[in-house]
Jmol script that loads the backbone (N, CA, C; Angstrom):
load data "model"
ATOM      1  N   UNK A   1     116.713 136.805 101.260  1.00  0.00           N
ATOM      2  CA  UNK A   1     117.134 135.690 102.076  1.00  0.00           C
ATOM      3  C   UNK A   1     118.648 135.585 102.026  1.00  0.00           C
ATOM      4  N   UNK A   2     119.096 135.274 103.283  1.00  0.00           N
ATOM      5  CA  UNK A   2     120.511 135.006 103.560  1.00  0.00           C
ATOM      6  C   UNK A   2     121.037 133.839 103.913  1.00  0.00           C
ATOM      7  N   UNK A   3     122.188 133.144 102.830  1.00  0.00           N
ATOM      8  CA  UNK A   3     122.155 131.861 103.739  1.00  0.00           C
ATOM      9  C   UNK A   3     123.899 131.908 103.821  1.00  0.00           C
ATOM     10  N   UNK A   4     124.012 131.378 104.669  1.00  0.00           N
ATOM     11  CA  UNK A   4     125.797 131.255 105.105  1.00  0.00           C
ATOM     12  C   UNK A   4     126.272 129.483 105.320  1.00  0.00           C
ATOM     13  N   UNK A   5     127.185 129.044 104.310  1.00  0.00           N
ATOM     14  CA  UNK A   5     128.147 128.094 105.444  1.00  0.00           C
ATOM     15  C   UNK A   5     128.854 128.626 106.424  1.00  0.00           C
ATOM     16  N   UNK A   6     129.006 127.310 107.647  1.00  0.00           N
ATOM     17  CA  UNK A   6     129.606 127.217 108.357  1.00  0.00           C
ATOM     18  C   UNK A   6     130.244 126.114 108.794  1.00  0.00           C
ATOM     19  N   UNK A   7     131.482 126.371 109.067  1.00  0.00           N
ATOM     20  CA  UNK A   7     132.367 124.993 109.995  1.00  0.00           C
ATOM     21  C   UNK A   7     132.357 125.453 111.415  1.00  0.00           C
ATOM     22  N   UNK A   8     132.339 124.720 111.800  1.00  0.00           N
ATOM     23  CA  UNK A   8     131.884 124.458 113.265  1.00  0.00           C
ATOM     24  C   UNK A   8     133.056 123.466 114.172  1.00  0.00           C
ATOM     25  N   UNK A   9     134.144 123.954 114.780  1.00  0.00           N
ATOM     26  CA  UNK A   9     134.564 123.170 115.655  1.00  0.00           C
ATOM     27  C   UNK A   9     134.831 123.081 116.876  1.00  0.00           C
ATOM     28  N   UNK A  10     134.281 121.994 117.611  1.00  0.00           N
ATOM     29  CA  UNK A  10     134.029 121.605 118.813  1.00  0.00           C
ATOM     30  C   UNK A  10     135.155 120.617 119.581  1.00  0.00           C
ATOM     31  N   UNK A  11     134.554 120.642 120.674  1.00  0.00           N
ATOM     32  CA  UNK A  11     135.751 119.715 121.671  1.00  0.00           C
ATOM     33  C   UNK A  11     135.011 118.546 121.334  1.00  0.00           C
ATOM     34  N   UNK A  12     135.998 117.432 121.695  1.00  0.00           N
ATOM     35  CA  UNK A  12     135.540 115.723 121.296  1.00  0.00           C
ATOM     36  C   UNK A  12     134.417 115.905 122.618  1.00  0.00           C
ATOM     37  N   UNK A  13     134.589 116.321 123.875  1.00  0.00           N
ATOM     38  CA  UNK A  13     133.633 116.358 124.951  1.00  0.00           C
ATOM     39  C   UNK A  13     132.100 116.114 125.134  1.00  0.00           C
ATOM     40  N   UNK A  14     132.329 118.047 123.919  1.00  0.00           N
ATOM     41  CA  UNK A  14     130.739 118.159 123.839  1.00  0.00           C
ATOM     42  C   UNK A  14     130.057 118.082 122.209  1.00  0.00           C
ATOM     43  N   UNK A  15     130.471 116.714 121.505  1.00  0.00           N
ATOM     44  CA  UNK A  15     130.017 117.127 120.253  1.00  0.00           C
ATOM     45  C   UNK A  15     128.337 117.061 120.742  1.00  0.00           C
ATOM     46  N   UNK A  16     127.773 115.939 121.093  1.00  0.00           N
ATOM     47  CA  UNK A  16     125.930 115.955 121.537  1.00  0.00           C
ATOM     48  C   UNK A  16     125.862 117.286 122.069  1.00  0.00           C
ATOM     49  N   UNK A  17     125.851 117.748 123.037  1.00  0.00           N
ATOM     50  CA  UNK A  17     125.750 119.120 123.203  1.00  0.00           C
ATOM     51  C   UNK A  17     125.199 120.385 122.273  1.00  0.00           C
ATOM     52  N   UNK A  18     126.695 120.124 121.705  1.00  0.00           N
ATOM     53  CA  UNK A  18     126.780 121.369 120.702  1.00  0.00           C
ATOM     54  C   UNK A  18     125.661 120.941 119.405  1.00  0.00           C
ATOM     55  N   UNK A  19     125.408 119.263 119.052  1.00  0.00           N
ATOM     56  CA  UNK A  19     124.441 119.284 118.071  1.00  0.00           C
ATOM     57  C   UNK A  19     123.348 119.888 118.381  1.00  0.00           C
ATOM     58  N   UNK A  20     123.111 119.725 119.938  1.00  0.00           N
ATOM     59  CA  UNK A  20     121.577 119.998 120.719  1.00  0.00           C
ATOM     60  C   UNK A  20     121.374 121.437 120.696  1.00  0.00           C
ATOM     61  N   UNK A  21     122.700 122.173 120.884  1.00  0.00           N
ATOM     62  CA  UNK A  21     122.036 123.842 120.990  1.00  0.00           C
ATOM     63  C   UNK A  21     122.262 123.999 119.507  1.00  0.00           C
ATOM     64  N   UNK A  22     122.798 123.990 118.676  1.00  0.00           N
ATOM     65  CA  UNK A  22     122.508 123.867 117.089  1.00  0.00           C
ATOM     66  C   UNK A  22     121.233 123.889 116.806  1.00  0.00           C
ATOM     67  N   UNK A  23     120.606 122.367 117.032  1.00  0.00           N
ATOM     68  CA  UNK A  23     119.392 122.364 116.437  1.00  0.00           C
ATOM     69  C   UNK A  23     118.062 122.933 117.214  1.00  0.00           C
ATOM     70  N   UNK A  24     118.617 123.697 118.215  1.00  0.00           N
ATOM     71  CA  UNK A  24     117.602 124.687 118.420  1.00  0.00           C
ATOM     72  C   UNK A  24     117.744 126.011 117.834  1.00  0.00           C
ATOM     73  N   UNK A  25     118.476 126.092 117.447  1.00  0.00           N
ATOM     74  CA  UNK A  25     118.988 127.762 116.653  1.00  0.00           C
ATOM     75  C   UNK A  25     117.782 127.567 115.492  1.00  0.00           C
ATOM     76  N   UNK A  26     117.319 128.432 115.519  1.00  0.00           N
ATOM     77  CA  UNK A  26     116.851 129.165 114.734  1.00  0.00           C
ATOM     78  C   UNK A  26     116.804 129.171 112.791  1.00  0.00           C
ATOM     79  N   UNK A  27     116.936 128.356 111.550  1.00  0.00           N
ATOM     80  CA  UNK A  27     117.812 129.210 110.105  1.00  0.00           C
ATOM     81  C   UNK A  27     118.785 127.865 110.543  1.00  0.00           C
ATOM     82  N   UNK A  28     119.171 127.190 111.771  1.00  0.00           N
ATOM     83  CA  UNK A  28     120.259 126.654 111.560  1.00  0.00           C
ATOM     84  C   UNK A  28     120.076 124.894 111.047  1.00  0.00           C
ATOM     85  N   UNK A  29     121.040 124.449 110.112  1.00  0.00           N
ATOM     86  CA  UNK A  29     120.589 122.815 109.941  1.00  0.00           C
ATOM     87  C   UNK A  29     122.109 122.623 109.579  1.00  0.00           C
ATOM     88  N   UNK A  30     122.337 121.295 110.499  1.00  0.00           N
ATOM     89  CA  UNK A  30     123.306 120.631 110.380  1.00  0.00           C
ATOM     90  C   UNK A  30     123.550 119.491 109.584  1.00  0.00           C
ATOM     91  N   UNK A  31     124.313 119.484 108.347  1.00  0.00           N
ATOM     92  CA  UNK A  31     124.603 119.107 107.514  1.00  0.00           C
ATOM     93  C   UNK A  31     125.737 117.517 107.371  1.00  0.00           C
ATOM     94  N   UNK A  32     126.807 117.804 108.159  1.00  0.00           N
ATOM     95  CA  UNK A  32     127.671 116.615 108.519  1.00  0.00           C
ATOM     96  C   UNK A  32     128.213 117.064 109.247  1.00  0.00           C
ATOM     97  N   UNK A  33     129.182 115.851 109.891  1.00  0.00           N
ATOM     98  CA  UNK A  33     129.731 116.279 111.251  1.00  0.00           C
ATOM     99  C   UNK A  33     131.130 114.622 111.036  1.00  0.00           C
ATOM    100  N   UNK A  34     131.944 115.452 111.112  1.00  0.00           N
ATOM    101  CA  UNK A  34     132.818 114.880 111.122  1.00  0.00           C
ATOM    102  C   UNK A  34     133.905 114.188 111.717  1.00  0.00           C
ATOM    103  N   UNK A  35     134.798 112.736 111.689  1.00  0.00           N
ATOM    104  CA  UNK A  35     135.231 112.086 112.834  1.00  0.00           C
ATOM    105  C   UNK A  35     135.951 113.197 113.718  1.00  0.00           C
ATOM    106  N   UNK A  36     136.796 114.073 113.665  1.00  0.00           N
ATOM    107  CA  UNK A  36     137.793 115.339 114.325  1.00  0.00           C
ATOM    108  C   UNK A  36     137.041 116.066 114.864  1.00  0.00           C
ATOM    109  N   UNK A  37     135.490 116.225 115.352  1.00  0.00           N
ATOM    110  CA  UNK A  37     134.639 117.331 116.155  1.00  0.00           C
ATOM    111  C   UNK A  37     134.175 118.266 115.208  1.00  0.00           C
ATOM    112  N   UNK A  38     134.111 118.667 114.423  1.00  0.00           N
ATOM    113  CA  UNK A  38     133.578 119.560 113.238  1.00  0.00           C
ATOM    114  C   UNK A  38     131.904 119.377 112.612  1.00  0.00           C
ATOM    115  N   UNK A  39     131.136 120.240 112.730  1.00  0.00           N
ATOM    116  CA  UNK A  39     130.712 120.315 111.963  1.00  0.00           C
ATOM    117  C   UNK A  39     130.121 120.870 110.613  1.00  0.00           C
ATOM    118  N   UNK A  40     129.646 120.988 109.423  1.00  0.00           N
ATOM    119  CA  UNK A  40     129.293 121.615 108.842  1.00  0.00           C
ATOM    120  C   UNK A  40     127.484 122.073 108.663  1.00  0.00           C
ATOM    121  N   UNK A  41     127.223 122.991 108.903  1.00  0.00           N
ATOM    122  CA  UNK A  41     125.731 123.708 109.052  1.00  0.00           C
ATOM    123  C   UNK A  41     126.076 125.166 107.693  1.00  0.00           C
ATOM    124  N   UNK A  42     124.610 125.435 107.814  1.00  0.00           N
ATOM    125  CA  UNK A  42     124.028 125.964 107.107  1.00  0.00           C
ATOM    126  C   UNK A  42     122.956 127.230 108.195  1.00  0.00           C
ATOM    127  N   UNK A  43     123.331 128.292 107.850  1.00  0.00           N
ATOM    128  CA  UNK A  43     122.517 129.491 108.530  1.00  0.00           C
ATOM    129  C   UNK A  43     121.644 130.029 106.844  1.00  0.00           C
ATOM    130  N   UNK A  44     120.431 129.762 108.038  1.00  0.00           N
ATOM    131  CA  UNK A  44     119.220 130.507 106.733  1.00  0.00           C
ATOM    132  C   UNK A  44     118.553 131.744 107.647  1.00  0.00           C
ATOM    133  N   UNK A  45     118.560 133.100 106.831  1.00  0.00           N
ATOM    134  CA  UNK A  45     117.612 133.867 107.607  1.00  0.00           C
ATOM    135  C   UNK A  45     117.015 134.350 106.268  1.00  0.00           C
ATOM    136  N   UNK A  46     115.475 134.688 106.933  1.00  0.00           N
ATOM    137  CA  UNK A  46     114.597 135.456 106.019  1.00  0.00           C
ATOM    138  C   UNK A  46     114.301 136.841 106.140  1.00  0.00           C
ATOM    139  N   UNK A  47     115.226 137.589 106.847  1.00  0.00           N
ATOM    140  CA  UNK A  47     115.763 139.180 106.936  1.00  0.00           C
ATOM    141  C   UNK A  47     115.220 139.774 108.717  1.00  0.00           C
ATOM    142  N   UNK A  48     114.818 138.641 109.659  1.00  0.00           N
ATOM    143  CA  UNK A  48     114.452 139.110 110.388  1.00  0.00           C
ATOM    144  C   UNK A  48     115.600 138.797 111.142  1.00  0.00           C
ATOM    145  N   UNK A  49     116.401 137.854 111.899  1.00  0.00           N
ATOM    146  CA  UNK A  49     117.697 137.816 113.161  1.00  0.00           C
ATOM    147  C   UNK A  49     118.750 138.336 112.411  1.00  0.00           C
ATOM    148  N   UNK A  50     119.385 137.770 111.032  1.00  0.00           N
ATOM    149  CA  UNK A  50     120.971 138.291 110.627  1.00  0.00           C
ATOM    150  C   UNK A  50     121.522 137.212 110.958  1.00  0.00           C
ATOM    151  N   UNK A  51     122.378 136.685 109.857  1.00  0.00           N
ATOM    152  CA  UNK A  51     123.205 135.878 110.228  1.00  0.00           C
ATOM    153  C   UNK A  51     124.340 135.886 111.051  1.00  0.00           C
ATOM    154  N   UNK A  52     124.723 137.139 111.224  1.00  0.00           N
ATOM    155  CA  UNK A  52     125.625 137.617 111.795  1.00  0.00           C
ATOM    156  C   UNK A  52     125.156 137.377 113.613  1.00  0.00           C
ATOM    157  N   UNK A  53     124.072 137.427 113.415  1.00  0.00           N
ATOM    158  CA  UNK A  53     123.432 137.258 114.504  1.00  0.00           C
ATOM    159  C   UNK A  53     123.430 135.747 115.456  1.00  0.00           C
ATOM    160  N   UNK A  54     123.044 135.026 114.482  1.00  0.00           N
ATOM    161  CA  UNK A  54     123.327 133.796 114.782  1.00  0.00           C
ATOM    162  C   UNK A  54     124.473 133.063 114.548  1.00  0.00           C
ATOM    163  N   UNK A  55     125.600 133.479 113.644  1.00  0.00           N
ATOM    164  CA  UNK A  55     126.858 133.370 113.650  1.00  0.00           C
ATOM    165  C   UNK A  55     127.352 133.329 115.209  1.00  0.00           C
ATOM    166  N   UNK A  56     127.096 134.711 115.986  1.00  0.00           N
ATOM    167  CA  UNK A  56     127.860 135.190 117.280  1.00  0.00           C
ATOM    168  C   UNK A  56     126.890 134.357 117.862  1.00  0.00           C
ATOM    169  N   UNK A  57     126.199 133.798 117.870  1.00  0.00           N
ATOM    170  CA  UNK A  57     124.751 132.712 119.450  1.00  0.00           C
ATOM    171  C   UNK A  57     126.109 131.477 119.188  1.00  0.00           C
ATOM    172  N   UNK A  58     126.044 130.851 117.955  1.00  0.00           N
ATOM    173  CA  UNK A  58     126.800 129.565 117.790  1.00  0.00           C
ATOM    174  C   UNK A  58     128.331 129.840 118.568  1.00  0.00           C
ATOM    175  N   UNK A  59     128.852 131.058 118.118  1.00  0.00           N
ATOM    176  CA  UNK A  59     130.152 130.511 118.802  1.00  0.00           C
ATOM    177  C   UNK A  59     129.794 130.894 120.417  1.00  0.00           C
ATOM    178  N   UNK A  60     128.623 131.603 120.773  1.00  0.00           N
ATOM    179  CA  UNK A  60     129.066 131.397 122.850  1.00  0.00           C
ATOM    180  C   UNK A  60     128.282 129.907 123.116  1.00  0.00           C
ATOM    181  N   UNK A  61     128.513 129.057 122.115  1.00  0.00           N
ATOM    182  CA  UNK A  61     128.204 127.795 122.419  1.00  0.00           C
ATOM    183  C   UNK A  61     129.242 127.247 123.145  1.00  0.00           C
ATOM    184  N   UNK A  62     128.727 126.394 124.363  1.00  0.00           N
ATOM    185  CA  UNK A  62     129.864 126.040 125.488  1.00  0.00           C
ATOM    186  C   UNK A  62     130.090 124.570 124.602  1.00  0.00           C
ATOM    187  N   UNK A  63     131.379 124.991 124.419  1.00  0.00           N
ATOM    188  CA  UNK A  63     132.612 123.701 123.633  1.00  0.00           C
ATOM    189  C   UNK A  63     132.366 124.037 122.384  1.00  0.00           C
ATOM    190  N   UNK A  64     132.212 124.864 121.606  1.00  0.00           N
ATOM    191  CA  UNK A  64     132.534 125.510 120.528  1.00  0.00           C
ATOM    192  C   UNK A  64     133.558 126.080 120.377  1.00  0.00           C
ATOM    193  N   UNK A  65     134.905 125.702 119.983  1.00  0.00           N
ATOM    194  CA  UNK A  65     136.189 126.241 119.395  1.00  0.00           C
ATOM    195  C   UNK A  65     136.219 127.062 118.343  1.00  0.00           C
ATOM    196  N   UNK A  66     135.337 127.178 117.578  1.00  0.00           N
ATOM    197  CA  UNK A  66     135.110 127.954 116.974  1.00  0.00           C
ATOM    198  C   UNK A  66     134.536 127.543 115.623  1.00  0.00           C
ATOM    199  N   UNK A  67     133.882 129.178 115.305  1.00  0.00           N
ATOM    200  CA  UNK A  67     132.824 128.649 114.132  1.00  0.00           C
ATOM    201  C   UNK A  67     133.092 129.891 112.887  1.00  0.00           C
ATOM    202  N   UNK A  68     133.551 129.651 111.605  1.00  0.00           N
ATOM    203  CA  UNK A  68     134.031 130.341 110.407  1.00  0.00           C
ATOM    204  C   UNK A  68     132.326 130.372 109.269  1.00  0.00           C
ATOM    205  N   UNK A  69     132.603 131.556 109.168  1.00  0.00           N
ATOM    206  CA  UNK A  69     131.894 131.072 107.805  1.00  0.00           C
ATOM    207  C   UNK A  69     133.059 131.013 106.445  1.00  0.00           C
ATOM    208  N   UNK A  70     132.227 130.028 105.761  1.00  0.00           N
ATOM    209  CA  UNK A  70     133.158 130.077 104.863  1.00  0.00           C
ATOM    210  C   UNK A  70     132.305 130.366 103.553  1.00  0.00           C
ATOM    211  N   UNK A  71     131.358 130.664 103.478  1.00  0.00           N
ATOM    212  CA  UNK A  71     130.644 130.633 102.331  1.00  0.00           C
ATOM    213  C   UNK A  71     129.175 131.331 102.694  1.00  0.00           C
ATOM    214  N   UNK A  72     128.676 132.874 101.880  1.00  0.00           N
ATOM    215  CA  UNK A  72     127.130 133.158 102.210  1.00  0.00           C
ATOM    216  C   UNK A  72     126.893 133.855 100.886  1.00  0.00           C
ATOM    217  N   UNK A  73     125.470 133.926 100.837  1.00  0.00           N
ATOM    218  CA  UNK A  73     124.839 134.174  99.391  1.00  0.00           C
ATOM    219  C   UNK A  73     123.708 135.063 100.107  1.00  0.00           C
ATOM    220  N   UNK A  74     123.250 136.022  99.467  1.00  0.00           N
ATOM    221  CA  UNK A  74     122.620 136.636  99.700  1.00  0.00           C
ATOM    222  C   UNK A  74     121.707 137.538  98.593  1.00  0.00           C
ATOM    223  N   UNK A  75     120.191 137.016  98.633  1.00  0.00           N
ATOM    224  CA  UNK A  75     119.065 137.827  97.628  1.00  0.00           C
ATOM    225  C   UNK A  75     118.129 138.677  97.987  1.00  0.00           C
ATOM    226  N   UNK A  76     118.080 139.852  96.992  1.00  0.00           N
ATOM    227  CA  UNK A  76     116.995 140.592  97.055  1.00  0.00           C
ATOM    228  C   UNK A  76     115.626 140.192  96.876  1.00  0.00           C
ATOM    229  N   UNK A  77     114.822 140.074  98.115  1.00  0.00           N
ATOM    230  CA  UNK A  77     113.482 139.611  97.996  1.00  0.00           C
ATOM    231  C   UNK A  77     112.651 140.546  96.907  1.00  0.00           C
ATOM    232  N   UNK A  78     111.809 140.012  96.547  1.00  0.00           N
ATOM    233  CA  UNK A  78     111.066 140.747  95.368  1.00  0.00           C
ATOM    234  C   UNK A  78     109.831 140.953  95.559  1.00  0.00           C
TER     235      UNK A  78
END
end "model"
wireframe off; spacefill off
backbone 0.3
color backbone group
């Protein structure tokens, strides 16, 4: 299992938006969201999409300025 932080920043425009295609993603849960358009989420995969995968869906999110990971952990299933 793979899990990644992420910051997430958006235009003041579309923060609803961007929560809405978020919480259809897939591994993805949004964590806080902050007064400046930001939020912080969490990517979980269980070896089938890649985070990397869903990393690149989040940022062609329309009003997504952009999205960093800043933090991923990653275990050998057993």
């Amino acid at each position: 299992m793979d899990i990644a932080g992420v910051l997430v920043h958006v235009k003041p425009s579309a923060v609803d938006l961007v929560a809405e295609c978020l919480g259809r993603l897939p591994g993805v849960e949004i964590h806080a969201r902050t007064q400046d358009s930001r939020f912080v989420v969490t990517i979980e995969d269980d070896g089938h999409g890649g985070v990397s995968d869903t990393l690149s869906q989040v940022n062609t999110i329309q009003g997504v300025l952009s999205a960093a990971m800043v933090y991923q952990h990653a275990e050998d299933e057993q």
